[in-house]
Each structure stands twice: as C-alpha cells, then as structure tokens.
C-alpha positions in Angstrom: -7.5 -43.2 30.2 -10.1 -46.0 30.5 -10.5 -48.1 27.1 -13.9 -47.1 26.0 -13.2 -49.8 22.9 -10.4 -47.5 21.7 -6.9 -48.4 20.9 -3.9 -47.5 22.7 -2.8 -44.8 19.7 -6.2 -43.5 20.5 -6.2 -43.4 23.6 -2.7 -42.2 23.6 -3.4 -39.4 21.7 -6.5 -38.1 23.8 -3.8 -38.3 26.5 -1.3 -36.6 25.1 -3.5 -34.1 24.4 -4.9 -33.5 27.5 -2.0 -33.1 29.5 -0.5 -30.5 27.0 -4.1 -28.7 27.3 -3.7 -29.0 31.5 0.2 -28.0 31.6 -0.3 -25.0 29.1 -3.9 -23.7 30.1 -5.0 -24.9 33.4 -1.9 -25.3 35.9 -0.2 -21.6 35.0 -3.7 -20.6 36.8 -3.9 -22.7 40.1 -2.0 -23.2 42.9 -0.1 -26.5 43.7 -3.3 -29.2 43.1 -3.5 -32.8 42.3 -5.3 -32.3 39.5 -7.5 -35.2 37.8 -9.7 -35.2 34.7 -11.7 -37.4 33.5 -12.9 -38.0 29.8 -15.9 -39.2 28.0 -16.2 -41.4 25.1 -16.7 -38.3 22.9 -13.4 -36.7 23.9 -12.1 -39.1 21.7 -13.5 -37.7 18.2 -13.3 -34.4 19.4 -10.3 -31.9 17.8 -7.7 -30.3 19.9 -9.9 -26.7 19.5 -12.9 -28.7 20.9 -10.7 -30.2 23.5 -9.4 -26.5 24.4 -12.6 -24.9 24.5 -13.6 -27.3 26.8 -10.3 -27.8 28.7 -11.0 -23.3 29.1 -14.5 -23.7 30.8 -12.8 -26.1 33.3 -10.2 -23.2 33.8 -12.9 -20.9 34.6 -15.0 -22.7 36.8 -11.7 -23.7 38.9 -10.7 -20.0 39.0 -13.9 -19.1 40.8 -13.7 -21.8 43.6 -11.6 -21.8 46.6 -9.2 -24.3 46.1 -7.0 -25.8 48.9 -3.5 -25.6 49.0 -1.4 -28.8 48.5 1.4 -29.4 51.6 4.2 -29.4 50.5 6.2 -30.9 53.4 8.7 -28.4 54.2 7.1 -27.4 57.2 9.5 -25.5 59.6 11.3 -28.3 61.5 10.0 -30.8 59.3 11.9 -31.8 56.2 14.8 -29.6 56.7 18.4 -30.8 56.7 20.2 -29.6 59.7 24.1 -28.7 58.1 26.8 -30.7 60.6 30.4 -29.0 60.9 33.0 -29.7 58.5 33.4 -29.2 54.7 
C-alpha cells in the first residue's frame, strides 16, 4: 500500500479490505495467479460496497482474458520424493 499521506490504520484498513474483497470475489474465479492490485488515492475514502463494485469489474474483465497458468513445480520427476525401503 504506498502512503499517499495516509496513516498506517488507513492504510491498513484499505488493505485489509482488499484482500478480503480478492480472497472472497476474485480468486474462487481464476486459476492459480500472482495476483497484484494496485490502488488510488481515492480507494481510500471509498466504502467497502464501492470497493466491491469495483473489486467485481476487475472480476469480469479477468474472466474474459486468457490467463496463464502458474507452475507449480511438481513436474513429473521434478519435486517428487522418491520413498527408500524401510519403515
């Protein structure tokens, strides 16, 4: 969250916020993504419907792009624990 002249409840707030809006409305929707959003000095007098609406549109417009899937790592012979004899 950059500072904008806000203080840290502020900008804590916003945060908090915005990650419950992303973790509730946006994530269910895509596929495994590093996800980034960035905010503008209004975000922080808007209310958590404003924030929603907008966090919603967002939703929409990633929902109609084709979005590349994150590696994971587990690749077949890659990250894989061979299991050894014994107990």
């Amino acid at each position: 969250m950059p500072k904008q002249k806000r203080t840290s409840v502020e900008r804590n707030r916003l945060k908090r916020r915005l990650r419950e809006l992303s973790r509730t409305r946006l994530l269910p929707q895509l596929p495994p993504v590093d996800l980034v959003i960035r905010t503008l000095p209004e975000a922080y007098d808007a209310s958590f419907d404003e924030l929603a609406r907008e966090i919603g549109k967002v939703g929409e417009r990633l929902s109609t792009m084709q979005l590349p899937r994150r590696d994971t790592g587990t690749d077949e012979g890659k990250g894989e624990r061979r299991k050894t004899g014994g107990v």
